[in-house]
C-alpha positions, 0 to 999 in steps of 0.5 A: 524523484519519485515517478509512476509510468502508465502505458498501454500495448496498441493492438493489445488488450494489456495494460501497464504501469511502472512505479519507481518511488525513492526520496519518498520511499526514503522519507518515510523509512526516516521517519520510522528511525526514531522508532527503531526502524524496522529489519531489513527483511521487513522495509523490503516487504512494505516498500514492495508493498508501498510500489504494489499499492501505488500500482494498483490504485493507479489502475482504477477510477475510485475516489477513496483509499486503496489499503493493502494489508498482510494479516500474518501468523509469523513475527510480523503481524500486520504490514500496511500500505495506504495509498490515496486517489492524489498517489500519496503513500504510507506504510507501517508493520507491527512486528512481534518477536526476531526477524532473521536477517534473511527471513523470506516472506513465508517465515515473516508472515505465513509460517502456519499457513494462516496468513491472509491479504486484504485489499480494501476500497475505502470511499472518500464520501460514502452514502448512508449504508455504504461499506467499503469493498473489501477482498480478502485471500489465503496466502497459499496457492490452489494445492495449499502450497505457501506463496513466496513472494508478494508479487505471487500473492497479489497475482494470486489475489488478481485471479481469484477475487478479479479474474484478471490475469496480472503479473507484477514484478516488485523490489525493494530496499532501503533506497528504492521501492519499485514495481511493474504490473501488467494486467489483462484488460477485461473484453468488456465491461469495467473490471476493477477492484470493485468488484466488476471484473470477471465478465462473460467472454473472460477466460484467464490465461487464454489471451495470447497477447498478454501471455507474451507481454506477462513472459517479457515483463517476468524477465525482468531482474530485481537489480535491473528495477531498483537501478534502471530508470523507467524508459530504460526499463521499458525499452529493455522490456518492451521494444518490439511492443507499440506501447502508448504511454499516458502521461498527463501534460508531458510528466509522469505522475509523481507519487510522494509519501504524506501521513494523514495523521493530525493532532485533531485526530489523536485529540478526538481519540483521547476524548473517546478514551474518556476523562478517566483513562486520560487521567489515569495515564497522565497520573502514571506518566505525567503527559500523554505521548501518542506516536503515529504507526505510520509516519512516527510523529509524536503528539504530547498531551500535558495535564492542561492540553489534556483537561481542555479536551474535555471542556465544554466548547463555550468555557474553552479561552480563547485561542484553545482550539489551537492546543487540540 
């Protein structure tokens, strides 16, 4: 089951979170088989990418989504990882040309220097002239120096865009995507990924207390996250710390893969592409097949489907509006 832990240090303004997702992790990388599925340098990446998604979502009071993106300049082009306020997750890359067997994640998504991370907040109800925030960082350090791993990207994006200081631990394979993020809490006000971090009295990388917590947590092994259960991690970690652990009505929230694809919303698509497309691809292929990028589902459009797409609701038979 997959399981995500919050916790704050008494005494401390640190918090923390531990995310362990795993037959949902698995679900999702099952549904992508049918594609191909994806080299194992990449499902380590998105399911680091899954866990650090959930980690921060898991942090902020927003009522959208939280969408973690890596525009890359390497073989893989875009990683994606989607989390919404109820902790469902998906995830898809779109991968051009090899990737090595043991590519790091330089060589996937950086190999000019050019890459860049993105996280978005995307409302779930925006008012007229609302925009999504979005913040967005080069994957190079501050002396221009390519960064190695995700959890260095993303610290890197905690610093520069949040002034927060954060350290994140990630691991990833094809049975578990696990994460721990520990993350100083601003002196005053409401720092978050809104944009409302980084008041005055804030100085990164002078509160003692997260220093030390951040020291501990980066001991933290890759074979010890993918393998430990969560309190056992914690213990490890933090047994001299008074930690207070925020688990709503007894259970630790559960994070669970869901796609929010439709067949609604591939129909709405087909009618923007308009009739004459969609006749053209039928006359080439003989019905229309639209597989989703995150989840794999396939929705076929044969000629009928696709001519009810483009009638008039009143000239529709009854019971059509279940073929759209």
């Amino acid at each position: 089951m997959s399981e995500l832990h919050r916790f704050l240090f008494d005494g401390a303004p640190v918090r923390g979170a531990l995310v362990r997702l795993t037959d949902d992790w698995q679900a999702l990388l099952q549904r992508r088989q049918a594609a191909g599925g994806y080299p194992a340098p990449v499902t380590a990446l998105l399911g680091e990418m899954a866990a650090a998604a959930v980690l921060l979502h898991s942090n902020i009071k927003f009522a959208g989504a939280l969408v973690l993106q890596i525009l890359g300049d390497g073989p893989v082009k875009v990683a994606v990882a989607e989390v919404q306020p109820d902790l469902t997750f998906r995830a898809t890359a779109t991968v051009v040309g090899e990737v090595a067997a043991d590519a790091p994640l330089a060589d996937m998504v950086n190999v000019l220097g050019q890459g860049r991370c993105a996280i978005t907040l995307d409302p779930r109800e925006r008012t007229p002239g609302m925009q999504p925030y979005q913040g967005i960082v080069p994957l190079v350090d501050a002396r221009g120096q390519r960064l190695g791993r995700l959890s260095e990207m993303l610290e890197h994006y905690m610093r520069q865009s949040e002034q927060l200081d954060t350290r994140i631990v990630l691991a990833a394979d094809e049975r578990v995507a696990a994460g721990l993020l520990i993350q100083r809490m601003p002196t005053a006000g409401a720092g978050n990924l809104a944009g409302r971090a980084g008041v005055e009295g804030d100085v990164p990388g002078a509160d003692e207390d997260f220093n030390r917590i951040a020291l501990l947590a980066a001991s933290l092994r890759r074979d010890e996250l993918l393998t430990l259960d969560a309190d056992t991690v914690l213990h490890r970690l933090f047994w001299q710390e008074q930690l207070l652990r925020l688990v709503p009505q007894g259970q630790p929230l559960q994070p669970h893969f869901a796609c929010t694809c439709s067949r609604e919303r591939v129909a709405s698509m087909l009618q923007g592409l308009g009739v004459a497309e969609v006749e053209s691809i039928l006359a080439e292929r003989g019905e229309i097949d639209v597989a989703c990028d995150f989840c794999g589902q396939h929705y076929r459009f044969d000629p009928v489907d696709a001519a009810r797409l483009f009638l008039d609701q009143t000239q529709q038979p009854p019971g059509s509006e279940r073929l759209q």
